[in-house]
C-alpha positions as a Markdown table, in Angstrom:
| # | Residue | x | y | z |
|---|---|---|---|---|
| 1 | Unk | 11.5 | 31.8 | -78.7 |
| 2 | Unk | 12.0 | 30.0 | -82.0 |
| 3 | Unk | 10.8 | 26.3 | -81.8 |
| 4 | Unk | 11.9 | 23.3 | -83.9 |
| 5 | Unk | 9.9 | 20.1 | -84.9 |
| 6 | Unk | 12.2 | 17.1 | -85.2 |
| 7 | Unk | 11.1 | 13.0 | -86.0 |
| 8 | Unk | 14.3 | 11.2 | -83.9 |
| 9 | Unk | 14.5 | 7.6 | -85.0 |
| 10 | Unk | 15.3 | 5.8 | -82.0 |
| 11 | Unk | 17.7 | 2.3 | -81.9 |
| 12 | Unk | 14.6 | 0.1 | -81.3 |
| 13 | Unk | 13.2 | 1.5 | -84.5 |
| 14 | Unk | 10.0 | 3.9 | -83.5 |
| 15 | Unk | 10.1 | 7.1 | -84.4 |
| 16 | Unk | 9.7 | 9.4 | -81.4 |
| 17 | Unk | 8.9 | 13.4 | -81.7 |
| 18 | Unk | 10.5 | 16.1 | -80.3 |
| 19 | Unk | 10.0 | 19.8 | -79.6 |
| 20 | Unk | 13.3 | 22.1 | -79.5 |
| 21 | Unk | 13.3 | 25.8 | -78.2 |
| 22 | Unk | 16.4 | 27.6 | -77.2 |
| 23 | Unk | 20.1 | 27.9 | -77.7 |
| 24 | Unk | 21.3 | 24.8 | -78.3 |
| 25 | Unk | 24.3 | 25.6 | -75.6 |
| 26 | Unk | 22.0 | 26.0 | -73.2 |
| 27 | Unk | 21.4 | 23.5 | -70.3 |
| 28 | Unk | 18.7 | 20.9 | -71.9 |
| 29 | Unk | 15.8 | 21.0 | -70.1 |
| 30 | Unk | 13.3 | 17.9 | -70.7 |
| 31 | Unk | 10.0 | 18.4 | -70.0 |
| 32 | Unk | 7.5 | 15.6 | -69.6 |
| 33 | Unk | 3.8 | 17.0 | -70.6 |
| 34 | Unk | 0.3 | 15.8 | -68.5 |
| 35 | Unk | -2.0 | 13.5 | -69.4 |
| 36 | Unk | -3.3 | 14.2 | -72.4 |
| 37 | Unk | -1.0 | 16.7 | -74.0 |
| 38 | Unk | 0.2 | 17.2 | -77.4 |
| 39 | Unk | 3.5 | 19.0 | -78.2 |
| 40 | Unk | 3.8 | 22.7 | -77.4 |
| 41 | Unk | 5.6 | 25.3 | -75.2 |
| 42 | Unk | 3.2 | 27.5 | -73.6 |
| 43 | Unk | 4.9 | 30.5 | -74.0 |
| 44 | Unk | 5.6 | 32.3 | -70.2 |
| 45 | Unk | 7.4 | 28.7 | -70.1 |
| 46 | Unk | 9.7 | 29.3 | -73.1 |
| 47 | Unk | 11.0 | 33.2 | -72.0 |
| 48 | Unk | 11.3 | 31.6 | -68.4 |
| 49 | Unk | 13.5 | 28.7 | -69.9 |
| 50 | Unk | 15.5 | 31.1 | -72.3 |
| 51 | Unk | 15.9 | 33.9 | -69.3 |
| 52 | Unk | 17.4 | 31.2 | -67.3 |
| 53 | Unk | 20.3 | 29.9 | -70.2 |
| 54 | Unk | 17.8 | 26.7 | -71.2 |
| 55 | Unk | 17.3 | 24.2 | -74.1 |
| 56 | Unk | 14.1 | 23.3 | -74.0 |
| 57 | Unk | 13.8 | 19.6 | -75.1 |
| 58 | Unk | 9.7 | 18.0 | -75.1 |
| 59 | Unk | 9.6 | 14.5 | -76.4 |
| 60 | Unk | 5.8 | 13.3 | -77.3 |
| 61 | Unk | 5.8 | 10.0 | -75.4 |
| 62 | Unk | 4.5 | 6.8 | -77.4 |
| 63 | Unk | 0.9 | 7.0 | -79.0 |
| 64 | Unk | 1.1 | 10.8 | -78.9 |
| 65 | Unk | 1.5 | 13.0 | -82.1 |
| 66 | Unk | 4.2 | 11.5 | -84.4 |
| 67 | Unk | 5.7 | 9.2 | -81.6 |
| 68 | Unk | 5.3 | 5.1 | -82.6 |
| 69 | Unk | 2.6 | 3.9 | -80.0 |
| 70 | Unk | 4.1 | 1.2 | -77.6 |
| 71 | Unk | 1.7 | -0.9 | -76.1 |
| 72 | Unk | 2.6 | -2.4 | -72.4 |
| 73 | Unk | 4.9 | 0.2 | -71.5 |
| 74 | Unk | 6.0 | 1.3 | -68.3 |
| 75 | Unk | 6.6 | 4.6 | -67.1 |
| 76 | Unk | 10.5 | 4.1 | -65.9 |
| 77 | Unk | 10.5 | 3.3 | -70.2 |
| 78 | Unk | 10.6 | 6.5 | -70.7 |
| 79 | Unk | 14.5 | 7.0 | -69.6 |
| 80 | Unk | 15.9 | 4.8 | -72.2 |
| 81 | Unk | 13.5 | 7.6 | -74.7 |
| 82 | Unk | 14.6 | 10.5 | -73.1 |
| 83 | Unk | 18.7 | 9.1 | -73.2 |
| 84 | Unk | 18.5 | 8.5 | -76.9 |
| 85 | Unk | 17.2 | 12.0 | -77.8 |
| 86 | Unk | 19.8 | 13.7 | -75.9 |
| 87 | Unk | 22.2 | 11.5 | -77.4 |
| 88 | Unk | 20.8 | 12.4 | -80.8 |
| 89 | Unk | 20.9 | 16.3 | -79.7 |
| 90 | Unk | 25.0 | 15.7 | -78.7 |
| 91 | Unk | 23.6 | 16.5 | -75.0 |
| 92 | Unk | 25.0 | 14.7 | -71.4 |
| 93 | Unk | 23.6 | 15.8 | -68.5 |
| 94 | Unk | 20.1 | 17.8 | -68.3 |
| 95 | Unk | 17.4 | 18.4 | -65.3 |
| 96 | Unk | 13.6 | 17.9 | -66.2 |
| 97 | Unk | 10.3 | 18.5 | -64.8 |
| 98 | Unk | 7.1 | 17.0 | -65.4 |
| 99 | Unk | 3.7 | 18.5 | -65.2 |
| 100 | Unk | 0.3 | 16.1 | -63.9 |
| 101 | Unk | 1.0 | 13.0 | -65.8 |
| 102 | Unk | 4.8 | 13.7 | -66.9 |
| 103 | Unk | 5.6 | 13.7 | -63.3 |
| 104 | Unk | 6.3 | 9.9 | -63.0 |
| 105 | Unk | 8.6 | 9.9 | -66.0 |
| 106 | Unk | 10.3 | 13.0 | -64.9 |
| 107 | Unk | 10.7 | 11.1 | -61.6 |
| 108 | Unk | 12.1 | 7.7 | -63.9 |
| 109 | Unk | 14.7 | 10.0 | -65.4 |
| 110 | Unk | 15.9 | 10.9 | -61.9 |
| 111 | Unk | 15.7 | 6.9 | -61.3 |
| 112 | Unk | 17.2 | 5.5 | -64.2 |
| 113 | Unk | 19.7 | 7.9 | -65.5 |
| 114 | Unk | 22.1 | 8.7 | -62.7 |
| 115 | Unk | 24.9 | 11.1 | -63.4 |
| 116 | Unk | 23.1 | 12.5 | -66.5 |
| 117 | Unk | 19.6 | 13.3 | -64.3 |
| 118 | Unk | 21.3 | 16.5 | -62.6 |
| 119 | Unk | 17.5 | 17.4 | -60.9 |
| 120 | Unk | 14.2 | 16.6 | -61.4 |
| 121 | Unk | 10.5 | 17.6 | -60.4 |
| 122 | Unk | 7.4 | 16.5 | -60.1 |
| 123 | Unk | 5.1 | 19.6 | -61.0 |
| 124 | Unk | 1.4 | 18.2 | -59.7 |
| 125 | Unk | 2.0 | 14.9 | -60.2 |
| 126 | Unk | 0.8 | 11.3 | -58.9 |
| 127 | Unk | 1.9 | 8.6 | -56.3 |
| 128 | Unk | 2.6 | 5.3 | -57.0 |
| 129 | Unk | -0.7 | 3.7 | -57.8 |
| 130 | Unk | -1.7 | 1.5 | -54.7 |
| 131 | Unk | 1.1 | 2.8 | -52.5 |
| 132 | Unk | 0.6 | 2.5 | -48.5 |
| 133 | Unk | -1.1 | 5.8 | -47.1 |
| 134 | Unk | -2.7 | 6.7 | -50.7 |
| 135 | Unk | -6.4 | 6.9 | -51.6 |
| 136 | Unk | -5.6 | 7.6 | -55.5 |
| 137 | Unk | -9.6 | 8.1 | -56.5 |
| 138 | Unk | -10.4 | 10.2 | -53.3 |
| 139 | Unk | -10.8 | 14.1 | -53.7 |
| 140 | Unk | -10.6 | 14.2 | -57.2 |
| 141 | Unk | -13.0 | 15.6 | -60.0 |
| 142 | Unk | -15.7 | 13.0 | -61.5 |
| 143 | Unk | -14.1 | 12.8 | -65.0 |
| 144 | Unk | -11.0 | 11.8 | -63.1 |
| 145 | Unk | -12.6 | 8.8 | -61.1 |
| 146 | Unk | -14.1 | 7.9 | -64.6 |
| 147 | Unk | -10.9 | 7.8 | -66.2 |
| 148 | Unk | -9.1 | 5.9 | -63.5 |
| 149 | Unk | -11.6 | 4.0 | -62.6 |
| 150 | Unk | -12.0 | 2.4 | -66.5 |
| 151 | Unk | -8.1 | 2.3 | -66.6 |
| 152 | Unk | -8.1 | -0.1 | -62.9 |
| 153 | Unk | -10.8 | -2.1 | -65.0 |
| 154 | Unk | -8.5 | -2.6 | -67.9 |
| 155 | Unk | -7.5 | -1.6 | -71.6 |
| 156 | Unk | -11.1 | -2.6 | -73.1 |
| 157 | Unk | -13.2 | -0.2 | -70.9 |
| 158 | Unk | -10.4 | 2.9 | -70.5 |
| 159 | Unk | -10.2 | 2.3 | -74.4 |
| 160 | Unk | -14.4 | 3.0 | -74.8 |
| 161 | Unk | -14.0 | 6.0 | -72.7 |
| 162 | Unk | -11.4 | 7.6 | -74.1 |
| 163 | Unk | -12.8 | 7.4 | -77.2 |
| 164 | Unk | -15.5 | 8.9 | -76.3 |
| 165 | Unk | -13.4 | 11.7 | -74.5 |
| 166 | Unk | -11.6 | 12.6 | -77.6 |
| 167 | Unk | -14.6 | 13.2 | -80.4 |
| 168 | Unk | -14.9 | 16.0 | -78.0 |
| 169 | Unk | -11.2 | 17.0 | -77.6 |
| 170 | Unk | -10.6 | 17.0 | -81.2 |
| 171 | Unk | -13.0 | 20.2 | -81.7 |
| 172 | Unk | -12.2 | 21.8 | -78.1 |
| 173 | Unk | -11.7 | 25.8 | -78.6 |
| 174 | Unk | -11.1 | 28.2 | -75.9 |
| 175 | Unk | -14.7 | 29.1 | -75.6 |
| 176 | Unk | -15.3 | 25.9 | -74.3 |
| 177 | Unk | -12.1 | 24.6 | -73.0 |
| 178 | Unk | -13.3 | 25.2 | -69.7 |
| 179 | Unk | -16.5 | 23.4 | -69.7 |
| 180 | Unk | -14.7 | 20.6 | -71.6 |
| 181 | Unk | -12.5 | 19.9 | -67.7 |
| 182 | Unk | -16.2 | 19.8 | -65.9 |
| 183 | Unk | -15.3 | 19.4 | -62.3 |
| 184 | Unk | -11.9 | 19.0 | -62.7 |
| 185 | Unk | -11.0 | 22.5 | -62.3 |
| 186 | Unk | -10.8 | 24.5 | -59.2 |
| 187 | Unk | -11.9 | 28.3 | -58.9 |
| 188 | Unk | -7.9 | 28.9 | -58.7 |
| 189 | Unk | -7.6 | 27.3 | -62.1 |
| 190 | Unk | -10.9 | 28.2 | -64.1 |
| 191 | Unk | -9.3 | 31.9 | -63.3 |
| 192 | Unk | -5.8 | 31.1 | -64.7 |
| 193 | Unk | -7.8 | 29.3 | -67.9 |
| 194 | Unk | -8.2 | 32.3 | -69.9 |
| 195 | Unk | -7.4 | 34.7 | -73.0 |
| 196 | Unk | -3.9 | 33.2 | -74.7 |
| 197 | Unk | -3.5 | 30.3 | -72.0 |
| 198 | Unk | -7.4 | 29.2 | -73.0 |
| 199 | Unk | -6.0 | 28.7 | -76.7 |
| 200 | Unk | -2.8 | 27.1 | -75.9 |
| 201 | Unk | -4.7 | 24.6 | -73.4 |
| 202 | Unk | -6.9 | 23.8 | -76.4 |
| 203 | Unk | -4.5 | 23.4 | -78.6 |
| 204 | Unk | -2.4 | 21.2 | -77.1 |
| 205 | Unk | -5.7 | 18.9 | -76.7 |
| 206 | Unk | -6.5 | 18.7 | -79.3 |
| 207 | Unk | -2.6 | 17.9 | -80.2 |
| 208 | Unk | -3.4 | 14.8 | -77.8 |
| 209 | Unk | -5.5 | 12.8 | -79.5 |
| 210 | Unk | -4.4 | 13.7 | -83.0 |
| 211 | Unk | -3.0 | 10.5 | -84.0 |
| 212 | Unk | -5.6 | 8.5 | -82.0 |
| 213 | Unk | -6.2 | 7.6 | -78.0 |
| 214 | Unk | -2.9 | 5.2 | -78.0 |
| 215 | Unk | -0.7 | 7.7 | -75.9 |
| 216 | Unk | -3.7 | 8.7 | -73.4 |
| 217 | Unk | -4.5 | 5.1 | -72.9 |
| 218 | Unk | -0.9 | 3.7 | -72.4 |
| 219 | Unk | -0.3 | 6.9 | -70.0 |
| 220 | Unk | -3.3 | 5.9 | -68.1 |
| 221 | Unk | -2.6 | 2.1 | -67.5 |
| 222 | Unk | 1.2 | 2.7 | -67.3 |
| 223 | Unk | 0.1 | 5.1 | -64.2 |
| 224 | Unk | -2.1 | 2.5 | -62.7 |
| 225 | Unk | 0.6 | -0.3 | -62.7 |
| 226 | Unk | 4.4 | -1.1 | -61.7 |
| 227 | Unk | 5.9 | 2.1 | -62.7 |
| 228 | Unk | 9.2 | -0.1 | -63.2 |
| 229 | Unk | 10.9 | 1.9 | -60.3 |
| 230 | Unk | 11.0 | 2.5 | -56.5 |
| 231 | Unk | 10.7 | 6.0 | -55.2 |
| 232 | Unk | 13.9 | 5.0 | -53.3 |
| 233 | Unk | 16.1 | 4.7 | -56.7 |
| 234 | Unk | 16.4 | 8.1 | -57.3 |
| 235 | Unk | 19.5 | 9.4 | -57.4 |
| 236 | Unk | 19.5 | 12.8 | -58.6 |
| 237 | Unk | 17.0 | 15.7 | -56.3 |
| 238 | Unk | 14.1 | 16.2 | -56.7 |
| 239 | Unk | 11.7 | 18.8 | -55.5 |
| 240 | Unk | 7.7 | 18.3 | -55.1 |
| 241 | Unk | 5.0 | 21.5 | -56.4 |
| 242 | Unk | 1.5 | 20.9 | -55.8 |
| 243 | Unk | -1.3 | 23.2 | -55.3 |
| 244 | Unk | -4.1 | 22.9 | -52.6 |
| 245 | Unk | -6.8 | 23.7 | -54.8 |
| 246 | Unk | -6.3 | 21.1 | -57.3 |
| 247 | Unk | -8.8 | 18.6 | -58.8 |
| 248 | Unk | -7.0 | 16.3 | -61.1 |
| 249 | Unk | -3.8 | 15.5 | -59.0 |
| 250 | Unk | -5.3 | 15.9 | -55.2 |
| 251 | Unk | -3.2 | 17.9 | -52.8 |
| 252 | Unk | -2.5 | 15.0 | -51.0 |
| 253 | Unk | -0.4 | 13.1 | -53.9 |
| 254 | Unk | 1.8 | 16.2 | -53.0 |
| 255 | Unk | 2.1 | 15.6 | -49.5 |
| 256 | Unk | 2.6 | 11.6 | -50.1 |
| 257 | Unk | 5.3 | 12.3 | -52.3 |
| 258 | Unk | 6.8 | 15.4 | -50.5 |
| 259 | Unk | 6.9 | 12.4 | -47.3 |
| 260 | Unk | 8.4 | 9.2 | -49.3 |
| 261 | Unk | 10.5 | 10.7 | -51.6 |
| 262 | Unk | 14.4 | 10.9 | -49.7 |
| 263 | Unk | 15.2 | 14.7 | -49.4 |
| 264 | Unk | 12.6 | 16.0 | -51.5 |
| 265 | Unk | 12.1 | 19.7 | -51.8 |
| 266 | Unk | 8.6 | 20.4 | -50.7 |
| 267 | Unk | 6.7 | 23.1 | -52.3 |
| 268 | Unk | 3.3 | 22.9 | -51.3 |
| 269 | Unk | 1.1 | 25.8 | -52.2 |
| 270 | Unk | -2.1 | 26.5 | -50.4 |
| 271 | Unk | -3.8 | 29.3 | -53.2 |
| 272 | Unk | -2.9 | 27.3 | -56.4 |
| 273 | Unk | -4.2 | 24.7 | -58.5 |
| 274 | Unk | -3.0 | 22.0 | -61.1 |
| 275 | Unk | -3.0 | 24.6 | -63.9 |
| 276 | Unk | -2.3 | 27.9 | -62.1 |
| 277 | Unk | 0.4 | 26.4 | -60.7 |
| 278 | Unk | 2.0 | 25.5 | -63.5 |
| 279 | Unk | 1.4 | 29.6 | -64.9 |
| 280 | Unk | 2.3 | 31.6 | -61.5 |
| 281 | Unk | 5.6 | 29.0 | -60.1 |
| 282 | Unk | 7.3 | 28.4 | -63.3 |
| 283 | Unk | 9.9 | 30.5 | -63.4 |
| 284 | Unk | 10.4 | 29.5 | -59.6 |
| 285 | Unk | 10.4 | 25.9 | -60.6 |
| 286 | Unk | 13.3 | 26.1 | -63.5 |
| 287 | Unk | 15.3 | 27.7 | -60.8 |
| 288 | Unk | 14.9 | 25.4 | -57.8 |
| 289 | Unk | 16.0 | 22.6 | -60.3 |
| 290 | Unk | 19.2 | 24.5 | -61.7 |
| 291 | Unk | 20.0 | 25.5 | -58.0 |
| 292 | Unk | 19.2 | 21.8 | -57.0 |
| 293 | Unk | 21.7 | 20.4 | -59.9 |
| 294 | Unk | 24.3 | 22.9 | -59.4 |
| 295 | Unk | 24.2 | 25.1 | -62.1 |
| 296 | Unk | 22.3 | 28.7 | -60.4 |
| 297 | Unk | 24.3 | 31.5 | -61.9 |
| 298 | Unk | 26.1 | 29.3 | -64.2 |
């Protein structure tokens, strides 16, 4: 699928970046990338978006490639982003997912832009930070509880480690993109993180902290804080995927938000992990959110 690179100036005056792929009739679909991601469609995703009748529409949130950093944001401030590009692209209503760290802004868009938010999902994403019932460091990998941990302490101390993180990110390879997650990754996903997927991965990394740590950093303490939304403001569907065997996003953020989110979709997946997930469901994913907003068959 051809792809398209475009710098949108938004009405505030930052410049935000944006990925294209698809007919530009198709129904737009936005994804939100993890935390940290740079701008790219791993490919499986794009022929399962254009196979379905999609516009794939990725907007680099601030900090991250060419996107004007935005210190202080919160995650439901990604709407007012996501409402400007579309109006840019001539586009009204879409549906959206978002993958690890994109699931709370594709759960803001579902929040903040009724009527235009036809479906959303959260693809192995996070609860509310300090939400009743939810032990956010518990179960996952040691880099995790690092990261988190420096990001409870504040923007000094997330800012040091990070730094640190991405001298290494900036050279990862597909050799070593593996060893670069440490315990992070489950058997289910050290087996999906291989061959073309290994590359992609690495690329996108190293995509991440091109321009600097500012978008990993204000992801981090955005996800820590108010979100800028309640769970029960959404007024589009939405439908929950999470994998058992997953490190980075615990099984149990699934089965929080599968429970406190009004009518969600549960698909909770006992023999996948945060990134073979992501691989294996995909195509299963972009249909459950056309069939949610209507549009199967359409």
């Amino acid at each position: 699928m051809r792809t398209e690179r475009q710098l949108i100036l938004l009405p505030d005056g930052r410049d935000i970046d944006v990925l294209l792929a698809g007919s530009e009739d198709g129904v737009p679909l936005v994804i939100h990338e993890g935390t940290p991601i740079g701008l790219g469609i791993y490919p499986p995703t794009a022929e399962a978006a254009r196979e379905r009748g999609m516009r794939v529409v990725m907007v680099a949130r601030p900090g991250y490639e060419r996107s004007t950093p935005r210190p202080g944001r919160r995650i439901g401030d990604v709407s007012a982003d996501i409402a400007a590009v579309l109006d840019h692209l001539g586009a009204d209503v879409f549906v959206t997912y978002g993958a690890s760290g994109g699931g709370p802004h594709a759960l803001a868009c579902a929040a903040n832009l009724p009527g235009r938010c036809l479906a959303a999902a959260s693809v192995v994403g996070a609860p509310p930070f300090g939400a009743e019932g939810v032990d956010f460091l518990a179960e996952m990998g040691a880099e995790n509880v690092a990261e988190f941990g420096a990001a409870i302490e504040g923007i000094e101390p997330l800012s040091r480690l990070l730094e640190q993180e991405a001298r290494k990110l900036r050279e990862v390879t597909a050799d070593d993109v593996v060893a670069a997650f440490g315990s992070l990754l489950s058997d289910a996903d050290k087996a999906a993180l291989t061959g073309a997927y290994a590359a992609d991965i690495a690329a996108l990394l190293r995509g991440a902290v091109s321009s600097g740590i500012a978008g990993w950093r204000d992801d981090d303490l955005a996800l820590v804080s108010d979100w800028g939304f309640e769970l029960t403001q959404l007024a589009a569907p939405v439908a929950v995927w999470h994998g058992e065997q997953d490190r980075m996003a615990p099984f149990a953020f699934g089965q929080w938000l599968a429970e406190h989110i009004p009518g969600a979709r549960a698909h909770l997946l006992p023999d996948e992990g945060h990134l073979s997930l992501q691989i294996n469901a995909m195509g299963d994913i972009l249909s459950d959110l056309l069939d949610m907003a209507g549009l199967a068959g359409k």
